[in-house]
N, C-alpha and C positions, 0 to 999 in steps of 0.2 A: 718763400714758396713752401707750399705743405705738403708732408708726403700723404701718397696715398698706399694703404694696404692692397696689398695682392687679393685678386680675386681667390675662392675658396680654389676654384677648376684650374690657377693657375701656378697654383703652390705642388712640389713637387712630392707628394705626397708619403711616395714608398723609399727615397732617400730619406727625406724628414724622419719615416719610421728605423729607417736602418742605423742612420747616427744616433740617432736614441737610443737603441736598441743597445749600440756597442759604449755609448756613455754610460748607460746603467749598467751593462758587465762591469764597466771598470772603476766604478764606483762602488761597486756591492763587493770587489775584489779586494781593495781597499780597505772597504768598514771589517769585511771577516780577517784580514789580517790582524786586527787588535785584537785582545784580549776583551773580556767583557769589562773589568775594570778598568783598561784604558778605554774604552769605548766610552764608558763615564767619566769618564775624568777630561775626554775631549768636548761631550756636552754639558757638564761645565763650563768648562775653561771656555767654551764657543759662547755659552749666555752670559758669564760673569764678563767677556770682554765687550760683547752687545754692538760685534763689529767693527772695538777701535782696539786695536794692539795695544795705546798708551794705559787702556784697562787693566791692562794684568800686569805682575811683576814682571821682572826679567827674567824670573826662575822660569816662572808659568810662559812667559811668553817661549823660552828654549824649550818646555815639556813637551807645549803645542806645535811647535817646528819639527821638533824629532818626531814625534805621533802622527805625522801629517806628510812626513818624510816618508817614512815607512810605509803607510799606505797610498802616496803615488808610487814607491815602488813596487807594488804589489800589482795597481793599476797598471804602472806600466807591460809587467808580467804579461797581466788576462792579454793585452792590447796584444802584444807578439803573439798569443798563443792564438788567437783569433785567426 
């Protein structure tokens, strides 16, 4: 059986905006908690793995754990401060 998409008029339009709205705080909370050189060093490590963890070494793969650590908890931060 196929699904069918929501009409345009029956999608909730100003929710859709709001949780958007509070995903991109906590994402942009996140990215400004790095450094500029961790910030590269995550897009890197994000293209050299190309989506598979078994990409990177062990080291890079804990680099990217901890830098990713770090800015959900910052995400998390905005999230309460909201």
């Amino acid at each position: 059986m196929k699904r069918r998409l929501p009409a345009a008029r029956d999608v909730p339009w100003d929710e859709l905006r709001k949780g958007a709205s509070t995903i991109y705080r906590m994402l942009q909370a996140g990215w400004d908690e790095l450094t500029p050189a961790e910030r590269d060093d995550v897009r890197r490590l994000v293209a050299k793995s190309r989506g598979l963890p078994r990409n990177l070494t062990r080291d890079e793969t804990k680099r990217l754990g901890r830098l990713a650590g770090r800015a959900a908890a910052a995400a998390g931060r905005a999230r309460r401060r909201r």
